[in-house]
C-alpha positions in Angstrom: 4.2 -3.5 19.7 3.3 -0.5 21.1 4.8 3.4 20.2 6.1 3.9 23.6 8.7 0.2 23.3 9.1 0.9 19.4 11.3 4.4 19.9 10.9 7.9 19.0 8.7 8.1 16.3 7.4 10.9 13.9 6.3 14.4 15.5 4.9 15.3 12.2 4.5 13.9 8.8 4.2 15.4 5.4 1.8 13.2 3.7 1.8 14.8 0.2 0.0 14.0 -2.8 3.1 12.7 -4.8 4.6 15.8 -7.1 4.1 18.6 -4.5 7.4 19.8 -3.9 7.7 17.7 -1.1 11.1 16.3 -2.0 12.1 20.5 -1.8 10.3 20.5 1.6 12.7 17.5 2.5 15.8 19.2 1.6 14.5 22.2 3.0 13.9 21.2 6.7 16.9 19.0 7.2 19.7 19.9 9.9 16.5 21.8 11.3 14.2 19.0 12.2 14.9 14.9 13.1 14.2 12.6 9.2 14.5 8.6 8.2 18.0 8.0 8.3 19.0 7.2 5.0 16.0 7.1 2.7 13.3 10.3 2.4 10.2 8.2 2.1 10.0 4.9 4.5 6.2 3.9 2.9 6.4 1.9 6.2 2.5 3.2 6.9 1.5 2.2 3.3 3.2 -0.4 1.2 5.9 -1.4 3.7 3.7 -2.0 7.2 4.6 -5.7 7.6 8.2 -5.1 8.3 6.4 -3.5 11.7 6.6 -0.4 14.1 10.6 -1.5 15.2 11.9 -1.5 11.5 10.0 2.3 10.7 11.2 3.3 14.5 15.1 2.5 13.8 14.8 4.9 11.2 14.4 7.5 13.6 16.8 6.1 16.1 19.9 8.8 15.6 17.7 11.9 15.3 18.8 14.6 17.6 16.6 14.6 20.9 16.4 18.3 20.7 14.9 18.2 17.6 10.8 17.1 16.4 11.4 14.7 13.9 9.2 13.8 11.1 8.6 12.0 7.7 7.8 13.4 4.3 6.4 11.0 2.2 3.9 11.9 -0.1 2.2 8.3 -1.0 0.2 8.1 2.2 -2.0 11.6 1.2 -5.0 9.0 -0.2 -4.3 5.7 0.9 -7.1 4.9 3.7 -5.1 2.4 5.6 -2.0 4.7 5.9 -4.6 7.4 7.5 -5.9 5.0 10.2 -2.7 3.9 10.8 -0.9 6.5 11.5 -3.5 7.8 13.8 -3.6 4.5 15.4 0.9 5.0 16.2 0.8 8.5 16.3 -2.5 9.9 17.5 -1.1 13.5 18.3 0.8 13.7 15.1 0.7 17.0 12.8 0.1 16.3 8.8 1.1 18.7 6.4 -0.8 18.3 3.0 0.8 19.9 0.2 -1.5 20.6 -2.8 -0.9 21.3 -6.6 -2.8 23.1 -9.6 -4.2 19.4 -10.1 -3.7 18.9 -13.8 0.0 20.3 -13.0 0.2 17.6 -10.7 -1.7 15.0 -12.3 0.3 15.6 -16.1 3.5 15.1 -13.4 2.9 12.0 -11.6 2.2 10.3 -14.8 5.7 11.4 -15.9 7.3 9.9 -13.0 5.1 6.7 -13.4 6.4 6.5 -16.6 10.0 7.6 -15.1 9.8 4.5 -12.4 8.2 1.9 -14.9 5.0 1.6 -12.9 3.2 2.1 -16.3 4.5 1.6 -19.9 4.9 3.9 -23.1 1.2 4.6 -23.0 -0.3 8.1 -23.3 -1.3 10.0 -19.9 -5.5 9.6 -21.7 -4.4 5.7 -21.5 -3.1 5.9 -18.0 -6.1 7.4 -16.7 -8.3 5.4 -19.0 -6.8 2.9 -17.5 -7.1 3.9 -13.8 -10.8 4.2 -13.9 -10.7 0.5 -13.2 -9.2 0.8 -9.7 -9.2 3.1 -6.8 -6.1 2.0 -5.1 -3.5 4.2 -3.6 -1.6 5.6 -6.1 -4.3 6.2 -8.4 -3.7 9.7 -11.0 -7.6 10.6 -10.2 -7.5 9.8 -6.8 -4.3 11.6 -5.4 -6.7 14.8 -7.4 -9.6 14.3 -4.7 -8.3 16.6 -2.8 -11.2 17.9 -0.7 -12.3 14.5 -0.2 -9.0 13.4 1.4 -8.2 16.8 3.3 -11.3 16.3 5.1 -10.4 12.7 6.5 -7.5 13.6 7.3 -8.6 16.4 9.7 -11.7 13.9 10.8 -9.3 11.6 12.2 -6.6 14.1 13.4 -8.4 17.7 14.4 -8.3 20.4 12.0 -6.0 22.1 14.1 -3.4 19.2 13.7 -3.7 19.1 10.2 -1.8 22.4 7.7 -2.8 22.1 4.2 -0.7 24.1 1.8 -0.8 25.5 -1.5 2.1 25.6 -4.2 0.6 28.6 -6.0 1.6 30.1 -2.3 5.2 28.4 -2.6 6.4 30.1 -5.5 4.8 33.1 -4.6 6.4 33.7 -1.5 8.4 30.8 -0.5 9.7 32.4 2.9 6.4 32.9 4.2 5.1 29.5 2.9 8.5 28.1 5.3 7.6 30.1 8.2 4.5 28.5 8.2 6.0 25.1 8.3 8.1 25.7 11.0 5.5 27.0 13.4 3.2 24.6 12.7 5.8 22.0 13.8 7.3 24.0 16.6 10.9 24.9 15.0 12.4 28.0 14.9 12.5 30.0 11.3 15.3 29.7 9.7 16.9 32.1 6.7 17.0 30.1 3.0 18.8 31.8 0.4 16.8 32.9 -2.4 18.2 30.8 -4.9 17.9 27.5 -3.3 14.3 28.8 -2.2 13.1 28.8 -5.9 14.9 25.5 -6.9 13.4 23.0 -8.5 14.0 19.4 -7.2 13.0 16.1 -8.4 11.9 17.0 -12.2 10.9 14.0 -14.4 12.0 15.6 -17.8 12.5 12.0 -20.0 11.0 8.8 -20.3 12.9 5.9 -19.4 14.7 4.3 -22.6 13.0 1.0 -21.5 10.1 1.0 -19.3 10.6 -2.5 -18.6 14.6 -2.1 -17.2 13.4 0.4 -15.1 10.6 -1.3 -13.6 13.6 -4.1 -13.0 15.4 -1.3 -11.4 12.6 0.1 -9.6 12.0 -3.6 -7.6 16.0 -4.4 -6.9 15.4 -0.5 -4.8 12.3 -2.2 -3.2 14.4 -5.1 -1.7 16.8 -2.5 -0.7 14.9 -0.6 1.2 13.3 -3.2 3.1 16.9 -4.3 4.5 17.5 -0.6 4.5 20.8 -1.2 2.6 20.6 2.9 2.2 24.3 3.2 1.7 24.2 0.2 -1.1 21.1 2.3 -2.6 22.9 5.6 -2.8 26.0 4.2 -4.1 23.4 2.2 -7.1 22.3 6.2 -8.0 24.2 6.2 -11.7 22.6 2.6 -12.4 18.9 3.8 -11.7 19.3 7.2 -13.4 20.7 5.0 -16.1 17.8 2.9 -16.0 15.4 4.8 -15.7 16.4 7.9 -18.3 17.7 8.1 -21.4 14.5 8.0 -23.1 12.1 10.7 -25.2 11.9 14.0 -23.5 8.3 15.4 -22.1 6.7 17.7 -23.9 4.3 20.1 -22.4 0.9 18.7 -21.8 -1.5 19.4 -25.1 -3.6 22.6 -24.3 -6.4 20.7 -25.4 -6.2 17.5 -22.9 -5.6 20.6 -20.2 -8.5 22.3 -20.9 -10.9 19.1 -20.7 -9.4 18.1 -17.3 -9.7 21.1 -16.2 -13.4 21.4 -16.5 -13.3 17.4 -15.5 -11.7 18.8 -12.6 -13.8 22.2 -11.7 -16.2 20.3 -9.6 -13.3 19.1 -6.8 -11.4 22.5 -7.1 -14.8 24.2 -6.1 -14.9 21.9 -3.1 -11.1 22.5 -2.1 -12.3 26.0 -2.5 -15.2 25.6 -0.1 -13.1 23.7 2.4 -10.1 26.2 2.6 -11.9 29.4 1.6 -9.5 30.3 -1.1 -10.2 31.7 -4.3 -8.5 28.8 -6.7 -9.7 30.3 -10.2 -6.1 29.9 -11.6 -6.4 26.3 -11.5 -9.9 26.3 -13.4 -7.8 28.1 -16.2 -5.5 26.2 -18.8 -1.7 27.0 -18.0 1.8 26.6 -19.1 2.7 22.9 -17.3 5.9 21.8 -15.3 7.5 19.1 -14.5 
């Protein structure tokens, strides 16, 4: 099916890596911009593609005509496939790429791996131990490569169409880092108050009580989503915070497992730095983590 018979589709999409702030980004721009009714990430251009162009499209079918619409979803930042398909649906569309001090974000995607029982009770040194042996989406040093993936991302859609940003310039000036936003996807600014401009959204403080309940929990949301039984899905929110909580609280990461990813790490911050021309020293130096 082509884009034209499928319906309005995405103007722009937020492709992340995961643990960006991009769930704030979401509750940021909406009212101001068209998003998937019910549901913030549709995965329809990575895990969800069979259910085909007509199933992502009605997601989009009530947005407000005067509005670009788009999709924030941060899953499809290093999955190859999701890439070429997007551009092969949506050649003109803009991508935002959020980036992360990367053992920040690394040390929080493993919480919320742990969080949606996508991993068990094993350390993060396990977890990444244990991603060495595949290279799929998904994958904690993959979703790091930053450079790497920035770069095909404006091969295949123009570095003009493509806005990388930087959370260090979020919580610095978060009005700025929104005005940027909307021009780049042809909205007007709009005022945030301060407050909800420094909120925090979407923290993973506890493991789940039973990694293996919410993995159940986490695959009963799956066949949700693909009948897009949002409404069914929202009302479910108690039972999957019940599942998926309850359990030993994070600590901050060990300042000695920071500073050895860190250097593990220098090599692609100096490349990010290359590519952007930014001076990223702060991430080459061990730091207080969040969530």
């Amino acid at each position: 099916m082509s884009v034209r018979t499928a319906g309005r589709l995405p103007d722009f999409i937020a492709v992340g890596p995961p643990r960006t702030a991009t769930t704030w980004l979401e509750r940021i721009l909406e009212g101001h911009v068209g998003l998937p009714e019910g549901i913030k990430e549709t995965d329809f251009f990575g895990g969800r593609y069979e259910l085909g162009i007509g199933w992502y499209a009605a997601h989009f079918s009530r947005c407000d005509p005067a509005l670009p619409i788009g999709e924030i979803c941060p899953v499809y930042f290093d999955s190859p496939a999701a890439r070429e398909r997007i551009a092969l649906h949506l050649p003109q569309c803009r991508i935002i790429c959020t980036l992360r001090d990367p053992v920040e974000r690394l040390y929080s995607h493993y919480r919320l791996l742990r969080r949606e029982g996508w991993i068990g009770e094993i350390t993060l040194e396990q977890a990444l131990a244990k991603d060495l042996k595949w290279n799929g989406p998904g994958n904690l040093h993959g979703s790091n490569r930053y450079a790497a993936h920035l770069r095909e991302w404006q091969a295949l859609f123009g570095e003009k169409h493509v806005l990388p940003l930087l959370h260090d310039d979020l919580i610095a000036d978060a009005r700025g880092y929104l005005d940027g936003i909307c021009a780049f996807i042809g909205i007007q600014t709009f005022a945030v108050d301060g407050a909800r401009a420094s909120e925090r959204v979407n923290a993973v403080e506890r493991a789940p009580r039973n990694w293996r309940l919410a993995r159940r929990a986490r695959r009963i949301r799956e066949r949700l989503i693909r009948r897009r039984r949002y409404r069914l899905l929202d009302a479910c929110r108690p039972l999957w915070d019940f599942c998926a909580g309850r359990g030993t609280p994070f600590g901050p990461l060990e300042p000695v497992l920071d500073e050895r990813l860190r250097k593990q790490l220098r090599p692609e911050i100096e490349k990010l730095e290359a590519l952007l021309q930014r001076d990223l020293s702060s991430w080459k130096e061990t730091r207080r983590q969040a969530a």
